[in-house]
Every structure is written in structure tokens, then in C-alpha cells.
N, C-alpha and C positions, 0 to 999 in steps of 0.2 A: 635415397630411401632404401633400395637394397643394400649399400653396402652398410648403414645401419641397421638392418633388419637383420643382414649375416655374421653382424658382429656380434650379435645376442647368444649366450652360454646357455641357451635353450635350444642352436640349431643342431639338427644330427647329419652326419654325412649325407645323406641322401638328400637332406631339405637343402643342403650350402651347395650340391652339385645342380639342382632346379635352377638355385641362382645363379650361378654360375651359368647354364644356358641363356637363362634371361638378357645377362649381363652380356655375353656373344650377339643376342639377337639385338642388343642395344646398340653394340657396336657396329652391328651392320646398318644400324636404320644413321646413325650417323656418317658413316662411311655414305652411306648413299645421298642425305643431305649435302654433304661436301661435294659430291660431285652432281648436283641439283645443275639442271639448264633454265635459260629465262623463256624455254619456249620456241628460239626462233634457231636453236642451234650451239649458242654460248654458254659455253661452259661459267657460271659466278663466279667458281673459288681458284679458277687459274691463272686470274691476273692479266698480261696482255698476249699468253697462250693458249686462246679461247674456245682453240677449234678442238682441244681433244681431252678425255679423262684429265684430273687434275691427280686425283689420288690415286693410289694401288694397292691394295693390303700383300705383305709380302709372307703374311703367316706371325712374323713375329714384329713387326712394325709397319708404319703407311710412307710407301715412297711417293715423292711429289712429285708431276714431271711440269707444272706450273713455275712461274716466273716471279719477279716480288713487281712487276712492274700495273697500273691502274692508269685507266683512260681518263681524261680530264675533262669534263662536261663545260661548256659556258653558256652561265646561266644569265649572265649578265653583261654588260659593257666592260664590266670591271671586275666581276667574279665567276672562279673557277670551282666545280668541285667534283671529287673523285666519284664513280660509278659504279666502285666497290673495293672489294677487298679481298686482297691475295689470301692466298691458301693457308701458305705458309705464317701468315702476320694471325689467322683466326684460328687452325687447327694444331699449329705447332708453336714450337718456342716455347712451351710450358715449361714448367721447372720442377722439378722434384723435391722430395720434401717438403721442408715450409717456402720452400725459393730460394734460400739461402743456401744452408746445408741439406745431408739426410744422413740419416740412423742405418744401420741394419745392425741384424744381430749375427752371431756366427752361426752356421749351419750345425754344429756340433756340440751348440750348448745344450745345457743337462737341466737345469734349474727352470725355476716358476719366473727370473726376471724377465722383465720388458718394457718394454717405452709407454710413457701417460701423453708427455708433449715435449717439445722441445719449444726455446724461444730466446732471444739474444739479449742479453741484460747489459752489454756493453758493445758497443758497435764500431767502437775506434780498438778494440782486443782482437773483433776478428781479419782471422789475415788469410783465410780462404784455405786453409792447411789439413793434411788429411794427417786423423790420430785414431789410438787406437786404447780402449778400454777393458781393462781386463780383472777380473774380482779372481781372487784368493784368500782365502784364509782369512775370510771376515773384514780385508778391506780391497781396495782397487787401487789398479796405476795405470795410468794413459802415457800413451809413449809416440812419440811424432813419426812420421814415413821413414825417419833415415834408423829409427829404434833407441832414441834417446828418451830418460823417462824425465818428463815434464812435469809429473804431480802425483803424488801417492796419498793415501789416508788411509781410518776405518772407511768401514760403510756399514751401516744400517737400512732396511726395509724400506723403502718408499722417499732415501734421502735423496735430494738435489746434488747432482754433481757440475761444477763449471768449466768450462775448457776453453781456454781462449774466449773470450767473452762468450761463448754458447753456456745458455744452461739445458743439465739433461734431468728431465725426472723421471725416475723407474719407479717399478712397484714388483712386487714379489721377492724373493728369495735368491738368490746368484747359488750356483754349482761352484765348484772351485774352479777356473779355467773358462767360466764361461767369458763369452768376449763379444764386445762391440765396434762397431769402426763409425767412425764419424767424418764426413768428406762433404766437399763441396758439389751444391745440386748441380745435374745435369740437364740438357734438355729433353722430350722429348714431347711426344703429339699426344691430342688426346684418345687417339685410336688405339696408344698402347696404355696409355692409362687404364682404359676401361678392361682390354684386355689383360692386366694385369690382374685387377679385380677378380675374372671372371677364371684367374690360372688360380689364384689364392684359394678360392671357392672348394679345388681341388685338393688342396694343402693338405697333408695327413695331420691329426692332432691325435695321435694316440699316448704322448708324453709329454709331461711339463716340458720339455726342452722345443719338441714340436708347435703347441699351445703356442708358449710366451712369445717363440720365432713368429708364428701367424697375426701374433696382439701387435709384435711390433710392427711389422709389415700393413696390418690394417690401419694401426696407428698413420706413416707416412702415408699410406695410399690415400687417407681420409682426408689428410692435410693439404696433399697436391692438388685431393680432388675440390675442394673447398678454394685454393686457389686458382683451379682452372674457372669455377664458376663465375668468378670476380673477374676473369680476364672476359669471358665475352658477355658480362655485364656493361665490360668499358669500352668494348666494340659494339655494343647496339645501341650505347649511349654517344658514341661517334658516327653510327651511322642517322640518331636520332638528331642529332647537329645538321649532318648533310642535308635531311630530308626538311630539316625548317629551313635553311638555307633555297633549296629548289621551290619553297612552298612561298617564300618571304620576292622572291622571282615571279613565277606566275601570275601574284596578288601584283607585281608593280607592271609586269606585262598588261595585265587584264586590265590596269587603271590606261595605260597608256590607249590600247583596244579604243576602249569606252571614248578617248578623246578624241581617237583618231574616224571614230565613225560620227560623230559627230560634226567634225569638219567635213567631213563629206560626204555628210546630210545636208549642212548649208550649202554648198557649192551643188550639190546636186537639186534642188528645190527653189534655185535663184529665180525671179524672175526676171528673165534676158532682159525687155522692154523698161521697165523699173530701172536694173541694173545699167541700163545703158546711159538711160538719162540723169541717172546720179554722176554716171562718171563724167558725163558733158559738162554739167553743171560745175564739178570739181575742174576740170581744165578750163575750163575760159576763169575760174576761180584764181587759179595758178597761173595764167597768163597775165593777168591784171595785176595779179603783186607784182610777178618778174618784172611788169615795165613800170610799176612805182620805184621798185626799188632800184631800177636803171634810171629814173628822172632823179631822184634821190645824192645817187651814188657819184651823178654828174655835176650836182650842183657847186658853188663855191663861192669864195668871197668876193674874186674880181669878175661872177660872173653877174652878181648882186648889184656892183658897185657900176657893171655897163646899164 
């Protein structure tokens, strides 16, 4: 919601630096969820390093000092399940940009362009390669790391440009010289995400070249952030599995409970006197077959024929 609200050409420096605050104080309340205990000492998000801080803000990124490793709960005779989740598996491993790649713009461009969205129209084109895009003279060329040029044309205002299966869409106006890079995503946590947010907040925009830099930057930031959300949508929908799983347990515990108190209600409510004489009654029962089926078992035909 902030970083839609800061994206608005209604904010003024002073109103994008409020958010920017905000956006630090969010980052701490997550910092401090990540290194949440269950109360008796253990640390959640450190995996099977339980006894100490899991996170650490270093100023410019969160170091872990947690492990990838989870304890294995049995719930069952036959089933096992984890008792949570590493740090690193929920607060890290993000990816920048869309996940794929990401944009930036040159720090020294001059012009109104910048990024709308990126998105991949061919997925057997991309080959994970960093290039670079550059507008003069009313058209562009993109040229691979080693500075070979891979593709040239005009350009027009708000046209779609493709680069190895990525497609780019800008919007505004290019300077001569302005330039873009185009690379494959890195990792990184969500501690610096937000904090990045809340560094942009700061961004000067006193010049279309300033501006469009910020548009693009808000652009990626939006798109990482949009992906980080879906990442722990899919860890609370994995921890939402676990918890039926522990809950699908207790329900077959609590039947077995229920029988086993029952069994020993009967056995505890016997009447001994009762019980005694039923069992006499069964043994002399049993003894009277054994010796049929011993007179039985002896018989035979020359025992007939004496």
C-alpha cells in the first residue's frame, strides 16, 4: 500500500521521506517477527540453531546466523512432520525483478524513459545473459557483456522492445545515450527489499532523467515485492498442510483415547463372582470337547470290527 501510495505524482519530498520512515519502521517490525521465539526460549526462524538470534540487520542487508536444517515431529506410526521453517527458506531466496531478470536504468540518463513492465514471450530464447540497451538518435541497440550488438532499430514512445525472449515496455521519451541493462535476478531477503523501498523514498527527482530512474526502480521494486507476497502465501499454505496433517493425528489419537477407555471401563466394572463362574463354566466346556474329540480321534475301523 505505501509503495503505491509513493508511487503517486502527487507526492512531494517531504511526503515520500514520511514514507520512507514508515517503510524503515516496517522493516523492523519484520526483522523482529523473524527473530519471534515460541515462548520457552526457541528461536522459529532458525531452523535446528534454536538457541540464538536467527537474523541480524547489517545496515545494508540481514545476515542469518540460522541453519536450513527442521525438526521432524511424529505424529503418527507412520507420519512425520516438520515444526517449522528455516529462516532462510521464508525470509530469503527472493528474487529480484520479476524472478527472472531485472531492469535498471543508467544513473546518468537525461530523458523522460522508463520501464512500464517487463514479461517473457518466449522462454526457450531466454538464456540468462546480461545486455545492455541503449537509444540514440531516435532508435536503440542492445549489445551482449562481451559488446557485441545483437539488435538495432527505430524506437518510438512507449514501443515494446525484445531481447532474447524478454520483452521490455517503456514509456516516455529517451535522451541520446540514455541506457538500460538488462541481467539476470539475484537473490536477496525481504529485509532488504523493504529497505530498499524506504532508500528510493529518498531518491531525488528534480529531472526527467532523476524521475524516469525512480519509475523504473519503483517499477522492479513493485514486481519483486508482488513476488515476495506469493512466496509466503506458499509457506503459510505449507504450513496450512502441516497443521491438518497434526490436526488429522490428534482426531485418530482421540478415537483411539475413546476406545481405549473403554476397555478399561469394562475390565474395571467386572463383576469378579460373575466373571468367575462364567469362566468355570467355559473350562469344564473345553474340557469335555478335548476328550470327545480325543475318543473321536482314537477311533477306527478295526477298532469297530473288534
Amino acid at each position: 500500500e505505501l509503495a503505491i501510495q509513493a508511487n503517486s505524482g502527487t507526492q512531494s519530498a517531504d511526503t515520500r521521506a514520511v514514507i520512507g520512515r514508515e517503510l524503515d519502521s516496517l522493516r523492523e517490525s519484520l526483522l523482529a517477527l523473524a527473530n519471534r521465539d515460541d515462548g520457552q526460549g526457541r528461536y522459529l526462524f532458525a531452523g535446528s540453531k534454536d538457541g540464538a538470534l536467527p537474523f541480524a540487520w547489517t545496515g545494508a542487508s540481514a545476515r542469518y546466523s540460522g541453519d536450513e536444517q527442521t525438526r521432524l515431529l511424529q505424529v503418527s506410526g507412520q507420519r512425520s512432520v516438520a515444526d517449522g521453517d528455516a529462516g532462510s527458506e521464508v525470509f530469503r531466496r527472493l528474487r529480484t525483478g520479476n524472478g527472472a531478470h531485472e531492469v535498471s536504468a543508467d544513473g546518468a540518463n537525461r530523458g523522460s524513459i522508463h520501464l512500464r513492465q517487463t514479461g517473457v514471450y518466449d522462454a526457450a530464447a531466454v538464456d540468462g545473459g546480461s545486455y545492455r540497451i541503449t537509444f540514440s538518435g531516435g532508435g536503440y541497440e542492445v549489445r551482449d557483456a562481451g559488446g557485441a550488438v545483437i539488435d538495432s532499430g527505430a524506437y518510438s514512445a512507449g514501443q515494446s522492445l525484445r531481447v532474447r525472449g524478454v520483452e521490455l515496455q517503456f514509456a516516455g521519451t529517451p535522451a541520446d545515450g540514455d541506457q538500460f541493462s538488462l541481467a539476470p535476478a539475484r537473490q536477496q531477503d525481504l529485509f532488504t527489499l523493504v529497505d530498499e523501498f524506504a532508500q528510493l523514498m529518498l531518491a531525488p527527482q528534480t529531472s526527467d532523467g532523476e524521475r524516469a530512474g525512480v519509475q523504473t526502480r519503483m517499477q522492479q521494486a513493485l514486481t519483486a515485492l508482488d513476488a515476495a507476497q506469493s512466496h509466503l502465501s506458499s509457506v503459510r499454505a505449507a504450513v496450512g498442510l502441516r497443521l491438518g496433517a497434526v490436526e488429522d493425528a490428534v482426531s485418530t489419537l482421540g478415537a483411539s483415547e475413546i476406545e481405549a477407555q473403554a476397555a478399561l471401563s469394562d475390565l474395571r466394572d467386572v463383576d469378579v463372582a460373575e466373571a468367575a463362574s462364567r469362566l468355570q463354566r467355559q473350562l469344564l466346556a473345553l474340557e469335555a470337547a478335548q476328550a470327545s474329540y480325543a475318543r473321536v480321534q482314537s477311533l477306527s475301523l478295526f477298532d469297530y470290527l473288534r
